[in-house]
C-alpha distance (Angstrom), angle and dihedral (degrees) to the residues before:
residue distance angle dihedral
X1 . . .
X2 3.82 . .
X3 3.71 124.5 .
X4 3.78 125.1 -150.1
X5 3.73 133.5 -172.3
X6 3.65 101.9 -174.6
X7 4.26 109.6 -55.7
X8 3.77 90.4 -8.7
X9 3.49 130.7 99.1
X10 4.03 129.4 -161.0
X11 3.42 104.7 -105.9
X12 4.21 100.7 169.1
X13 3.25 136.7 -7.5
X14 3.94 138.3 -154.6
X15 3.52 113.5 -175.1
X16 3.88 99.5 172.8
X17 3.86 87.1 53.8
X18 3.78 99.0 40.1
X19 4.21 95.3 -122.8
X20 3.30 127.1 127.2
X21 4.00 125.0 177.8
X22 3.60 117.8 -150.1
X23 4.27 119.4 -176.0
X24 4.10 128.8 -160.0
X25 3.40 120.4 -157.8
X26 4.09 111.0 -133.4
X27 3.72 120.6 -134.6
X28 3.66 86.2 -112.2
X29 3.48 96.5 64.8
X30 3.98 96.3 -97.9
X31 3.40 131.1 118.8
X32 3.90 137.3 -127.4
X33 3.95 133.9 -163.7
X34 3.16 136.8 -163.1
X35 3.96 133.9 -178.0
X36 3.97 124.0 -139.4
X37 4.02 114.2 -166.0
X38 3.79 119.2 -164.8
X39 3.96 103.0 -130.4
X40 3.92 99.3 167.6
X41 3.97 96.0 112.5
X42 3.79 94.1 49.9
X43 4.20 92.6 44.2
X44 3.76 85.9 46.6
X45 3.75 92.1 54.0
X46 3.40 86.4 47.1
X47 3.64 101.0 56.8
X48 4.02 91.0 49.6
X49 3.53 91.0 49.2
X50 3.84 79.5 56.2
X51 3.38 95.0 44.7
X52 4.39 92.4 55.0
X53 3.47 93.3 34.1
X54 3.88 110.4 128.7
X55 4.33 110.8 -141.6
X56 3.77 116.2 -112.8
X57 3.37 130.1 45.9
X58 4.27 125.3 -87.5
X59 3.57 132.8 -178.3
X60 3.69 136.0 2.6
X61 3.93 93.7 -66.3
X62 3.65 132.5 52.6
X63 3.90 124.3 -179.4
X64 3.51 109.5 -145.1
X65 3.35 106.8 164.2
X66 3.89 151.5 12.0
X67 3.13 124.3 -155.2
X68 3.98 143.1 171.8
X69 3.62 118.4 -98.6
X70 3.54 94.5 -129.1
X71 3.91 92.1 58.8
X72 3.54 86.2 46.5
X73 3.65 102.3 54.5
X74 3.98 89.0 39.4
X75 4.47 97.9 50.0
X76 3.47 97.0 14.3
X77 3.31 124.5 26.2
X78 3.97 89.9 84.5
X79 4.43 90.5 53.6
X80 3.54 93.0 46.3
X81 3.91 96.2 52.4
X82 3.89 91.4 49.3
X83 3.98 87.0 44.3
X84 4.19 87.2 -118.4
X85 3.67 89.9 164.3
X86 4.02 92.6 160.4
X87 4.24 81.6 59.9
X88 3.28 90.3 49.4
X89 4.26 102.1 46.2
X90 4.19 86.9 42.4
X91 3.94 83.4 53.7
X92 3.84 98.0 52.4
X93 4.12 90.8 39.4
X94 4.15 89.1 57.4
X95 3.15 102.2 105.1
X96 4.06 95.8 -128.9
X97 3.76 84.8 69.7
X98 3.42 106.6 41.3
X99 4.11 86.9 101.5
X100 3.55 81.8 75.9
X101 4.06 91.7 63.5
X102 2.99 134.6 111.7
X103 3.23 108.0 175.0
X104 4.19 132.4 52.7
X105 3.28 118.2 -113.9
X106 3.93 141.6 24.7
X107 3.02 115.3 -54.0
């Protein structure tokens, strides 16, 4: 059975880990991939974590965020290595990523 979604074609699948890799074959003969992860369970964690969350800050350790690795290693990877933490605060306050919050607020 082949599955399409639009010029892609399933090329593997990993239910248990949520990735799936589709590939499109170029005009000039080449190939591209691409890899789709299914992140609902950790953005719906994240939103009832939201949702409990007390305001102000307590303790020595705060969990802000979660996050998938693959999102990690693709727009932060690089910040966190050099220890860019004002890179990585202005990323989780865009408002694209605040799905990934888990905490209210700016950080």
């Amino acid at each position: 059975m082949i599955i399409r979604d639009g010029d892609w074609t399933l090329h593997s699948s990993d239910i248990k880990r949520g990735k799936h890799v589709w590939v499109r074959h170029n005009p000039d003969g080449s190939m591209t991939f691409r890899t789709d992860y299914v992140v609902d369970s950790v953005l719906d964690t994240n939103a009832a974590q939201r949702n409990v969350a007390s305001s102000g800050w307590k303790g020595d350790w705060h969990h802000v965020a979660s996050i998938p690795k693959n999102v990690v290693w693709d727009k932060l990877m690089d910040a966190s290595i050099q220890g860019d933490e004002v890179y990585i605060s202005r990323w989780l306050n865009d408002s694209d990523n605040a799905k990934f919050r888990t905490k209210v607020g700016r950080l």
